[in-house]
Structures are given as C-alpha cells and as structure tokens.
ROVOSE-508424 format. One record per residue (C-alpha): x, y, z; residue in three letters. Coordinates in steps of 0.25 Angstrom, whole numbers, padded with zeros to 4 digits, always signed. Layout:
<nodes>
XYZAla;...
</nodes>
This chain:
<nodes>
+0000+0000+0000Unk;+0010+0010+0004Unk;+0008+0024+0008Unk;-0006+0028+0010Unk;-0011+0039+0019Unk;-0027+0032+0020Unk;-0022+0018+0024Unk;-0023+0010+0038Unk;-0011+0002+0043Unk;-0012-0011+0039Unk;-0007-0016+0054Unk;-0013-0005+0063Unk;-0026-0010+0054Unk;-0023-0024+0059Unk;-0021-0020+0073Unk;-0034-0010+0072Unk;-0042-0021+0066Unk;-0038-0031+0076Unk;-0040-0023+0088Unk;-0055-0017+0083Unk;-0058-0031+0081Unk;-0055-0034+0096Unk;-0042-0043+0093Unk;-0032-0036+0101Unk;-0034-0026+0112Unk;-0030-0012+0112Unk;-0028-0003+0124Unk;-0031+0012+0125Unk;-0018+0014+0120Unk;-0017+0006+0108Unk;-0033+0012+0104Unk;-0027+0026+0105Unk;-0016+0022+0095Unk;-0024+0016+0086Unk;-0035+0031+0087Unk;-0019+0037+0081Unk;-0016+0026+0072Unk;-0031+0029+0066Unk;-0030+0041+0066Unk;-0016+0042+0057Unk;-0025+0033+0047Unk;-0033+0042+0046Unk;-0024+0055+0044Unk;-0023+0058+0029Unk;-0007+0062+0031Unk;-0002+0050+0037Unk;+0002+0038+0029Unk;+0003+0024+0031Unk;+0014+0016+0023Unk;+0009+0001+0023Unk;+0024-0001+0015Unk;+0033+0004+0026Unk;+0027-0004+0037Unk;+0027-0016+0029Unk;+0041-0014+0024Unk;+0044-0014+0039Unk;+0037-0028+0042Unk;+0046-0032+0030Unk;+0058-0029+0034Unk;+0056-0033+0049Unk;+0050-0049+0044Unk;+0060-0051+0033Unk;+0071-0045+0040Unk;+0071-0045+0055Unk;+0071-0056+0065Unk;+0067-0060+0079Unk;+0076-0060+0091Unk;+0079-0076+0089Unk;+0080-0075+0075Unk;+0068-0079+0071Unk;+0058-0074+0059Unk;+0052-0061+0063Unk;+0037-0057+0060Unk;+0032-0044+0065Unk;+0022-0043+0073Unk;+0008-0036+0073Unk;+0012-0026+0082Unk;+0024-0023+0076Unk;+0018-0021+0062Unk;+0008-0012+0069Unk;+0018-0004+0078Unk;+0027-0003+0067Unk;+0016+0003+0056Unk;+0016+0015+0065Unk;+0031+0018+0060Unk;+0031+0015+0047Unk;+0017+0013+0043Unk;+0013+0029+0043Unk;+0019+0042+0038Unk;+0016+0055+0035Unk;+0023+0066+0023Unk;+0029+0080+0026Unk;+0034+0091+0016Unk;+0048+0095+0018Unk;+0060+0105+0013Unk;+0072+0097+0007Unk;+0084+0104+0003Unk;+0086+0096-0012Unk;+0101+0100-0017Unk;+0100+0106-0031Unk;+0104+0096-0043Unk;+0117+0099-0053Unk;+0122+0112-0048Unk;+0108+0119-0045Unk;+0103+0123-0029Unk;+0095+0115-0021Unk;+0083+0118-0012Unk;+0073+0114-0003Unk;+0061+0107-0007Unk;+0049+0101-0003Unk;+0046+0085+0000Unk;+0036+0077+0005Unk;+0044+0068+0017Unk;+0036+0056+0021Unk;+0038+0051+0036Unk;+0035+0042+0045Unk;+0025+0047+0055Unk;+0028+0037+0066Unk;+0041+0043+0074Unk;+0039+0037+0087Unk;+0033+0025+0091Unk;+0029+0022+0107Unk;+0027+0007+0108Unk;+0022+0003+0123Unk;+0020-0013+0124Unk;+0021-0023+0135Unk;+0034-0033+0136Unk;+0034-0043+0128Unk;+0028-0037+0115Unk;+0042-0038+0106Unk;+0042-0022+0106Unk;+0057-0023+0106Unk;+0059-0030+0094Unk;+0050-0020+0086Unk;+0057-0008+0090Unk;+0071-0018+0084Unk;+0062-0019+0071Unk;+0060-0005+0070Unk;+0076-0002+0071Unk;+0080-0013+0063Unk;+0070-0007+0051Unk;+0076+0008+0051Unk;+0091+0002+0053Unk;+0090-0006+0041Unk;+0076-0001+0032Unk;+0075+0014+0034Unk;+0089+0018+0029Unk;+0087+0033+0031Unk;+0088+0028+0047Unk;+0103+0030+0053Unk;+0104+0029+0069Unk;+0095+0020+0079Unk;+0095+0019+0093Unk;+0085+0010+0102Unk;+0085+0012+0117Unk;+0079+0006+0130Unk;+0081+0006+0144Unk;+0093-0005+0144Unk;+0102-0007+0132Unk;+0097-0024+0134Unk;+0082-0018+0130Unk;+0089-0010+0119Unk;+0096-0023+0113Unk;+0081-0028+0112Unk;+0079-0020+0101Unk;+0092-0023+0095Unk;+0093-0037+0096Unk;+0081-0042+0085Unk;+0088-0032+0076Unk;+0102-0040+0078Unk;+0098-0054+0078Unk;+0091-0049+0063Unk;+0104-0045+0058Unk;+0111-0056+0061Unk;+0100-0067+0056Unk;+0098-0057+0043Unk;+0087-0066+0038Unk;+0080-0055+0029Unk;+0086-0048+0015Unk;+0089-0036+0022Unk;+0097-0040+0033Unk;+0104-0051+0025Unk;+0110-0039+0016Unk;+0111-0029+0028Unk;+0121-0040+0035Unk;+0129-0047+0024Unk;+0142-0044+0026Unk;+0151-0040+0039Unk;+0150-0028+0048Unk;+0165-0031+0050Unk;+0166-0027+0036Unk;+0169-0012+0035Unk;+0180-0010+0021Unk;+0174-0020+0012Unk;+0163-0019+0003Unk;+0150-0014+0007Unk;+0143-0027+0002Unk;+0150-0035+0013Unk;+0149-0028+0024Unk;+0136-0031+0035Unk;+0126-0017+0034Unk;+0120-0020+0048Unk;+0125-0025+0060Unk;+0123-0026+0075Unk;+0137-0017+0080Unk;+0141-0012+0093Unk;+0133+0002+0089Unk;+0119-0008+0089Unk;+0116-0011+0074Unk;+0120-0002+0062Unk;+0117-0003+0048Unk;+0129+0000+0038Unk;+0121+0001+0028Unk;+0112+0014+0033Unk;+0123+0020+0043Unk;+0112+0014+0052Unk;+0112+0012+0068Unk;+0103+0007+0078Unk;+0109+0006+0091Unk;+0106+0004+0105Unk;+0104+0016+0116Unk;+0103+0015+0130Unk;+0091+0022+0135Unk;+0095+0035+0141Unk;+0094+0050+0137Unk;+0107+0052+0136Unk;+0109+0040+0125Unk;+0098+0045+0117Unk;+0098+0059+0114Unk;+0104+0067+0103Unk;+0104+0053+0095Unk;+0095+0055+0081Unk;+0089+0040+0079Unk;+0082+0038+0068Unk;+0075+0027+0075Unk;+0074+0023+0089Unk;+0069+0012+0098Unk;+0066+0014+0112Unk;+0064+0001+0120Unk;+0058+0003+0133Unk;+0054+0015+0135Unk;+0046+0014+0147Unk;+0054+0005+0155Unk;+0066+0011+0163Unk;+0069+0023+0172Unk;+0066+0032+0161Unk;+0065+0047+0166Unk;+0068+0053+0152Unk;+0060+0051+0138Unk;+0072+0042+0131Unk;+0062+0042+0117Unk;+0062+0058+0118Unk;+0078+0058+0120Unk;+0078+0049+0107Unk;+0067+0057+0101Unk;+0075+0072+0102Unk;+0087+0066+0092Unk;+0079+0058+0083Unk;+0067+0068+0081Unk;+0078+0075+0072Unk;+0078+0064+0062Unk;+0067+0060+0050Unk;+0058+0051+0055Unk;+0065+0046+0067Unk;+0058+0034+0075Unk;+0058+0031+0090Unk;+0049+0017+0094Unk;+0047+0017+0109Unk;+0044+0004+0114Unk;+0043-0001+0127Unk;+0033-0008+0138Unk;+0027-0002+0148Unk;+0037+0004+0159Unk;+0037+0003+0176Unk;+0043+0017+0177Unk;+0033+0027+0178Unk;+0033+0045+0177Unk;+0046+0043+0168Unk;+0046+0048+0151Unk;+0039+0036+0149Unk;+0027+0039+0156Unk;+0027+0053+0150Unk;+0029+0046+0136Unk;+0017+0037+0138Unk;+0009+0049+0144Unk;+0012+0056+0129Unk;+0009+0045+0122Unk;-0004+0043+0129Unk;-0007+0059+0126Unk;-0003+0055+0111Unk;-0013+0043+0111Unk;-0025+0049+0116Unk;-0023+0059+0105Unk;-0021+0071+0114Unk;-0009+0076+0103Unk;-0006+0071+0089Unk;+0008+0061+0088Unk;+0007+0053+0075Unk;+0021+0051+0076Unk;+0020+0042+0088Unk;+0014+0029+0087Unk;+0012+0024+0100Unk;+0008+0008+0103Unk;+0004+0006+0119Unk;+0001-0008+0123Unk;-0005-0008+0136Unk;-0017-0015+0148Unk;-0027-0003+0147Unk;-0028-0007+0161Unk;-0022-0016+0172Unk;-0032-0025+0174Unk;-0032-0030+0160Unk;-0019-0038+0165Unk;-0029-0049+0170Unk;-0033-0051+0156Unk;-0024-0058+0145Unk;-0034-0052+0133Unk;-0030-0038+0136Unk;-0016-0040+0138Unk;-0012-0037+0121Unk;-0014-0022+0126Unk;-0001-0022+0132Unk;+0005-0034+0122Unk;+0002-0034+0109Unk;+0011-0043+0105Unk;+0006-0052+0118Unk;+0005-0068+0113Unk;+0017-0065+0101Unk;+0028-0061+0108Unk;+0024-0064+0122Unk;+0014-0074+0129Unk;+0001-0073+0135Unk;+0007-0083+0146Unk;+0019-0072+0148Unk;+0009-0060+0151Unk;+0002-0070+0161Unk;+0013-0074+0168Unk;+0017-0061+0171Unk;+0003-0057+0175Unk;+0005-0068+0185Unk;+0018-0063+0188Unk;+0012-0049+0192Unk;+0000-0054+0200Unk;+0011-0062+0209Unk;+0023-0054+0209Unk;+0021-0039+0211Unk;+0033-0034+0208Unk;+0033-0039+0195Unk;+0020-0031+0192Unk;+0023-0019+0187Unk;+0032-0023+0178Unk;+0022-0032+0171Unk;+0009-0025+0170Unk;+0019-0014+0164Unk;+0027-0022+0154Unk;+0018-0033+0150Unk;+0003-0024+0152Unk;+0009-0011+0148Unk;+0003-0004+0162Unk;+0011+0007+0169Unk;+0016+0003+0180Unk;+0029+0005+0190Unk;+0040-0004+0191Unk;+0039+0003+0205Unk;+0026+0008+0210Unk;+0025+0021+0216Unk;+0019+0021+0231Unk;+0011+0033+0231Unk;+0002+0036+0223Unk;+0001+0052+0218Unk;-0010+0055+0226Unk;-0004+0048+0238Unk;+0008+0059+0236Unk;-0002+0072+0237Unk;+0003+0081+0247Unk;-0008+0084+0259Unk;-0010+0099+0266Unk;+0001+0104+0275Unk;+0001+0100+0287Unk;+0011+0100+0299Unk;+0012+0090+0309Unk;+0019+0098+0322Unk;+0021+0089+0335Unk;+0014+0078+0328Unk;+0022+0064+0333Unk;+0030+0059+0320Unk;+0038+0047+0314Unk;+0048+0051+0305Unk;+0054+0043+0294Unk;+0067+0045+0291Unk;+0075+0042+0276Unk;+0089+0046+0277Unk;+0097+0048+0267Unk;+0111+0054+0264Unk;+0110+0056+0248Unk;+0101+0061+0238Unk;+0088+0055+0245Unk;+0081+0063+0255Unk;+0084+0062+0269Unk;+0069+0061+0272Unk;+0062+0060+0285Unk;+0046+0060+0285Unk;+0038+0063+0298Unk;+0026+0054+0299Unk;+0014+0059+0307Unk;+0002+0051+0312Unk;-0011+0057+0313Unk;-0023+0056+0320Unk;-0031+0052+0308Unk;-0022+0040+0303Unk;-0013+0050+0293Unk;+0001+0052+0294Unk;+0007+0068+0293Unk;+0020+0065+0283Unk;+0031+0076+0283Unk;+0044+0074+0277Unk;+0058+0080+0279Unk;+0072+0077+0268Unk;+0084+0082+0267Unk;+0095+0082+0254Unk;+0107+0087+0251Unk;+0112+0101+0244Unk;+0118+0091+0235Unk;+0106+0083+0232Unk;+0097+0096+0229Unk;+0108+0102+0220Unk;+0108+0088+0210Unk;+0093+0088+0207Unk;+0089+0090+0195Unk;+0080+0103+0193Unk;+0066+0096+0193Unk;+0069+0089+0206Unk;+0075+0100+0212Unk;+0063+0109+0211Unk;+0056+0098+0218Unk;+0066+0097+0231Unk;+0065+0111+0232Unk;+0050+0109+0233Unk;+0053+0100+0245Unk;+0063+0110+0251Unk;+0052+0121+0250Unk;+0043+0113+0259Unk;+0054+0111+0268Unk;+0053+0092+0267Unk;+0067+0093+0259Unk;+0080+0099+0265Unk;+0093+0101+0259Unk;+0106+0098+0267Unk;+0120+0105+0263Unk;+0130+0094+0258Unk;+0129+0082+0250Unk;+0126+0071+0260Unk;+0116+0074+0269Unk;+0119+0074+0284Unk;+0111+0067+0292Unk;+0113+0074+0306Unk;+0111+0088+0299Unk;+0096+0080+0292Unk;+0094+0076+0308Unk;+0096+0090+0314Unk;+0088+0096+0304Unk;+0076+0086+0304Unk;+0078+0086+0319Unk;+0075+0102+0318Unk;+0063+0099+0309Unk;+0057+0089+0318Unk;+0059+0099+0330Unk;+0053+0113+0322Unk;+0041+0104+0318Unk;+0038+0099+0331Unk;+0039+0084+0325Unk;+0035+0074+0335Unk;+0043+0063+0330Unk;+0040+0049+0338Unk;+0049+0040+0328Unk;+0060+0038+0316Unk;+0059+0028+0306Unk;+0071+0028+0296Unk;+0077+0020+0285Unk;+0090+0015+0291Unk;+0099+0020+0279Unk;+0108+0033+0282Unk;+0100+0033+0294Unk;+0111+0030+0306Unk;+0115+0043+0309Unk;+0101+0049+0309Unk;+0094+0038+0319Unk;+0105+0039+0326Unk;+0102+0051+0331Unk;+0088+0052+0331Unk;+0091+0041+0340Unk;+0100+0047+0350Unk;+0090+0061+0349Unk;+0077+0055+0349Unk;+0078+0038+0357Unk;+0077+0027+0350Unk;+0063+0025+0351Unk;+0054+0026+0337Unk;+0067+0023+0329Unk;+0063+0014+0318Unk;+0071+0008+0306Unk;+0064+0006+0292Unk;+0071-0004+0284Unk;+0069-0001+0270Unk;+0063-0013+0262Unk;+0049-0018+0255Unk;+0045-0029+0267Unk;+0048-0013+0278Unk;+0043-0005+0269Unk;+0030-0011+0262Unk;+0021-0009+0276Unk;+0024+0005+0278Unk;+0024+0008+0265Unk;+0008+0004+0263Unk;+0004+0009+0276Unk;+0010+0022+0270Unk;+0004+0022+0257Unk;-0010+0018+0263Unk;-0008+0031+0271Unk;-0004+0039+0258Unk;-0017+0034+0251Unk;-0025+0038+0261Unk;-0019+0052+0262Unk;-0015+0048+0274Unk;+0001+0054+0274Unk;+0000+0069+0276Unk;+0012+0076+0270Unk;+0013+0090+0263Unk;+0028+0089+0258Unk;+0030+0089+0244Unk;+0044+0081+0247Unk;+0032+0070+0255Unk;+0025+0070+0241Unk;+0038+0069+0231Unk;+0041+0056+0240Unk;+0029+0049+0239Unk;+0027+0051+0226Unk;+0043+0044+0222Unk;+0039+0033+0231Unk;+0039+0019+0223Unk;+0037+0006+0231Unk;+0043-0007+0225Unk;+0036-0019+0230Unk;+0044-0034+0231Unk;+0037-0047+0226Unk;+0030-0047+0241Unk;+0022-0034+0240Unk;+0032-0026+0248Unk;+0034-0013+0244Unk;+0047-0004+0244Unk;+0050+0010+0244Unk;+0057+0015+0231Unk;+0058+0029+0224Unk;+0060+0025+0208Unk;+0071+0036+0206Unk;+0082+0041+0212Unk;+0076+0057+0214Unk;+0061+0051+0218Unk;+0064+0051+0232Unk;+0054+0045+0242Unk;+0063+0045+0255Unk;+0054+0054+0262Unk;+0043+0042+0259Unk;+0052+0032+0265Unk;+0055+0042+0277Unk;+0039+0041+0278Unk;+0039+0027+0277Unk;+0050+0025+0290Unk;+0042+0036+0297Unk;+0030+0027+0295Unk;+0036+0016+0301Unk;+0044+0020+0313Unk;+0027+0026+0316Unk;+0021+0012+0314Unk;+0033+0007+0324Unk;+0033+0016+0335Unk;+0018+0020+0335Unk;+0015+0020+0350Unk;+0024+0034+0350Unk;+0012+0040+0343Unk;+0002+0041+0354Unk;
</nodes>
C-alpha cells in the first residue's frame, strides 16, 4: 500500500478489532491510547506507511535472532508498538542551501521533508514481557538499515541490565543467518589494510557494536546525568527507567543532546518501579496529562500496561492488563506462583504487585501518611510532666531530642529540639537550606560552631531549654549510639531512675512504632514544628518476613531522627509510667 494519509494501521486495526470484540482487555491506560492513535487516523496531515513498518518485521525475521540462537518471530505486540515508530509521518516545508551547478551561485530553496512523527516512545510493562529484546530490535535496525543514523547509546540502571539489550544483538551477529548480516560479517574485524571486501563491516568491539560500513556506534552508557548529557544520539534505549534511586530525569538528559538531531528517537522502556516522588513519577504524571488529552503530543507514543485496580490481582483474566505478552513469554503458572508468594511472604510484596501487575508501590513503604503529618494549632506544654527521647548524633543527622507529653484526653503533646553543625548547614544545597532555615525560625533546629557536634555543649544547651520552659521531664529514652557521654551525665544530674535504652531493630521497634502511628491517625500526637512534620513525612518502615517493622529514612538528607527520638520517648513513658501520676 505504502503512503497513504486515509488508512488504518494494519496492526493497531488488529489490536483495535480484538479488544472491541472482548479478546483482550485493555486498562484505562491503553483505551486512552487508543482515543490518540484514532484520533491520528483521523487527521488528514498524518501518514501512515504500511511499507516502513513492514520493512522493519522483515528485517527483524530474516535477519535477527533470539537469545539461544533460535529463529526469531516477532510478536504482536511488538508489531503494534513498533508501527508507532515507523508506521506514521508527517511533511514539512524547509529552506536548503543547493550549491550553484558549473561556476553559477547557489541559494536556498524550498523542499518538502517527510519525517517521522514518532520521536519518543514510553513503554510501561510488567517483568516478563520481553520488552528488552525489542528496545535490542530497535537498535539493531537503525545500526544497520537506517544509514543516515551514526552514534547509539542504551542506558539502564546497571550496566548488567544494559548488556540485555546488547546481547540479542551480539548473539545475531555472530550466527548471521540472514543476507544482510551474512555480507555485514564476511570477512575479519582484525583486517584493517587490505581490501575492503574482506574486512567484517559490524562487529561487537570494546566501544559496544560498530558498523564499518556507516561509521555507525551503539554503545552501552551507565545511567547517570553526568554520562549522558551533551552526547547527540540519533537513537536511544532506556531500559528501566522507573526502577532505581532516580532523582534526575536521565530521558530529558538524553533528550537535551539528541533533540539537536533529525528525527532523533528515544524508546523508554521499563516496568513498573518501587521508588516513589522521583523524575519517574513526574514523568508518569506527564504522560497521564498527555493521555487524558489535556495537551496535544503526537510525537509521543506511549503504551501503559497495568491492573486498573489492585483487587484484579485475585483474577488471572484481567491479568494481560499488565502483561500483554503474558502465556508467550511467561506462564500463567509463574504469575500465580508469585501471587502465592505475595500472599505468604510480605516483603516480597511490593516488588511484585509493582513489577508483574504494574501497580505503584514502595520497595519501602512510607509510615505516615500526609495527612498524619499536618501540623496541629500552637500550643505550649509549661510544667507538663514529659518523657524525652533522645537520637544522638555527631555528624550530618540531627542531634534530635523530642519531649512527649501525655494528656488527659489519651493524646500526646509532641515537641521536638535538633542541633547541627555550621559545617552541616554550609554543605546544603539551596533547596534544602531554605527548609533548615525554616526550622531555625521556629526555633526546633539549632546550629552548633565547629564540624562535630559537641555533646556537653548539646547537653548544657538542651538543659537551658528544659529549664526556660519549665519542662517537667520524668524519663529519658535513648538510642545507645554516641550516647555514653550524654546519659552519663544526665545520670550523674538527674539519678538513674526512668533511664531507658531502645535498642534499635524490627522485633524493639514494631510495637512502638504501631502504638504511635495509631495515635497519628487519630490525631492524637499534637505538634506544631515544621521540623516534627519534615520528619514524619521522610519516615519509611521496612518490615522482615514476620511483620515486624523498621524505621528507615530512603535518602540520606530525609531525616526522621527526630521520629525516632519520638519513638525512645514513647517507650522510656510506656516503662516507667507510674511516675506520671
């Protein structure tokens, strides 16, 4: 057929025809793609070009091969996710200088340029659906089909994820069962001087896998900022996306250097992450935006396999949502195993309701929930008795201590007191500096002159605190680590009575740390420090194949040690409350 500007896809008009006729289920996501895809039919200055995509499914059967060497046949979903890229194009008019012909002057003139629409491509499916080797069949194309196409890069979290991609590719070279490959690879890469006939045009080298031919690279890139800006990649895949620590938008990184080149392409592809409030979420939350139709992005394609609910786990005919490729590239049996693996072991479940259902979830799960974090009125608490919890620390945590005052009513009045160093303020970045400062100004976080916190200059300070507010403190409870020299003197000053130790650890901590967030859901833990708020809202509990949970904070600047100070406060009052009256 060819070019034509009135014609439907011939696979999405499988895929459309099979899921209108209740074949296979569709999420929310997946319908809104489809409203886009129809709505491109339907737009007079798109094309579709049933002879590109073919010549791509050509090239990847006669040409390519699976991992072990066997016979590759692509599957319907990769037909269907690859006739977003090379199905559908649009024409623009452009100036182009045309040098003058035998001695005469040239000059700019005006041609119609037809390009592909498709630039990015957002793939979201569960483990097990063979996305990998797809984002390998897309590289392997543009190193050795589109000529025009000169440096490659794929990316993902580890550089053993990033071999994925590679590894299809290198396992075809070296069987070069197809015309193509046979004359790509005659030859030797060792051969350099002699003639051009017998030396090998692509190979797998050091640099990842070149093609002599076109000047062609596709090599492999760690998945980190710094490796991936200022490069201009004609195409790019990026594997795992959403898995990973990642704070920074790596597709955007790739996208500042290749959006300088014609009809560059990045194909995202990942399944479902545990991390949650990083660039992926912001990414998903755009692409959401994009779905729904609330702006126009043709040039994204983006394919989101997922449960539109979590209780559709419980039923095997929903689960193609997140699996398309579910019962070809991975059983039924497997799903269920890991269902049963879920129900019986819940540290695994997280990671399976996101990878294998494509649900949000956190590898961690975050304690508090945003509303439990709200601060209450101001209130003071003079001459009331108190416990206090006390987290000590000497570096960049805080040195926090939290007073814990039971009320009448069942509630608890929560304040809270840190200190860090001049050094530690001066090494925040500027965001989080303007956040400490907000702590200072409500006078929760004190800075200390030096590099390493002195722990009788925190005591004779805190000790000055406790007496100007008229604090009636009745016990301590501490976290024994850097805490000697501090209960040491509380004990020589105060007696030993009401002195209590909180080992750290899920089978100490789980209790306490229920009691605590029964109390936060009920409102029943009355603070008014910003600092108090910041705290819960970093705390993460990770629980052990018992149940037992543990206090965690998920970064290094999300610190929660004012919520542990609360949580050795809570306990050293649970263990000496006869001195409450």
């Amino acid at each position: 057929m060819g070019l034509s500007n009135t014609a439907t896809p011939h696979y999405y008009g499988l895929f459309r025809q099979a899921v209108l006729d209740g074949e296979i289920p569709v999420n929310r996501e997946i319908s809104m793609e489809m409203n886009r895809i129809d709505a491109l039919i339907a737009d007079p200055q798109y094309y579709y070009d049933s002879q590109a995509i073919d010549g791509f499914i050509k090239y990847c059967e006669m040409e390519l091969t699976l991992t072990d060497g066997s016979d590759l046949h692509l599957l319907d979903t990769f037909k269907l996710w690859a006739e977003q890229i090379f199905g559908w194009y649009y024409f623009v008019e452009r100036s182009v200088y045309q040098p003058g012909r035998n001695g005469n002057p040239g000059g700019y003139v005006t041609k119609v340029i037809k390009k592909r629409l498709t630039v990015k491509q957002y793939l979201i499916v569960a483990r097990g659906a063979a996305k990998s080797m797809y984002g390998s069949l897309i590289q392997a194309y543009f190193l050795n089909v589109d000529t025009a196409t000169t440096h490659q890069i794929t990316t993902a979290p580890t550089m053993k994820q990033a071999e994925e991609i590679m590894s299809p590719f290198r396992t075809a070279i070296v069987r070069s069962r197809g015309p193509l490959f046979k004359f790509l690879t005659e030859g030797t890469v060792r051969n350099t001087t002699g003639p051009a006939a017998q030396r090998q045009k692509l190979a797998s080298t050091k640099k990842g896998v070149e093609n002599f031919l076109t000047g062609s690279l596709l090599e492999v890139r760690p998945m980190a900022i710094n490796k991936l800006q200022g490069l201009r990649p004609k195409v790019s895949t990026v594997d795992e996306w959403l898995s990973g620590d990642l704070r920074e938008d790596v597709v955007g990184a790739i996208e500042q250097g290749a959006s300088k080149m014609d009809d560059y392409l990045i194909v995202a592809i990942s399944s479902e992450g545990t991390v949650r409030n990083g660039s992926g979420d912001t990414i998903k939350m755009e692409l959401a935006n994009i779905l729904k139709g609330e702006y126009q992005a043709p040039h994204v394609s983006i394919w989101h396999y997922k449960l539109d609910d979590i209780e559709e786990v419980a039923d095997p005919a929903t689960w193609l949502k997140a699996n398309p490729n579910l019962g070809i590239t991975v059983t039924y049996e497997t799903y269920q195993l890991d269902v049963e693996r879920a129900e019986k072991a819940p540290a695994s479940r997280n990671d399976i309701l996101a990878k294998r259902f494509g649900i949000p979830m956190e590898g961690y799960t975050y304690f508090f929930t945003y509303e439990d974090t709200l601060p209450h009125r101001p209130r003071d608490f003079w001459s009331v008795p108190c416990a206090l919890g006390a987290d000590l620390s000497q570096g960049d945590d805080f040195c926090a201590f939290t007073f814990l005052f039971p009320l009448n009513n069942g509630s608890f009045g929560v304040k809270t007191r840190s200190y860090i160093t001049s050094l530690t303020l001066m090494k925040l970045p500027g965001a989080m500096r303007a956040k400490y400062e907000e702590f200072i100004s409500e006078n929760s976080l004190h800075i200390l002159e030096g590099t390493v916190l002195d722990m009788m200059e925190v005591y004779d300070d805190l000790d000055a605190f406790i007496q100007a507010s008229e604090y009636d403190v009745r016990c301590l409870g501490f976290d024994p680590y850097n805490a000697k020299e501090f209960v040491s003197r509380w004990e020589t000053e105060n007696g030993a009575f009401g002195i209590e130790k909180v080992i750290q650890g899920a089978k100490t901590e789980s209790v306490p740390l229920g009691e605590l967030k029964i109390l936060a859901e009920q409102r029943a833990l009355i603070f008014d420090q910003s600092l108090m708020s910041f705290a819960m809202g970093n705390a993460i509990t990770l629980e052990d194949t018992n149940g037992n949970r543990k206090l965690l904070k998920k970064r290094a600047e999300e610190k929660i040690d004012n919520v542990s100070a609360l949580m050795d406060a809570y306990v050293a009052y649970k263990a000496n409350k006869e001195a409450f009256g």
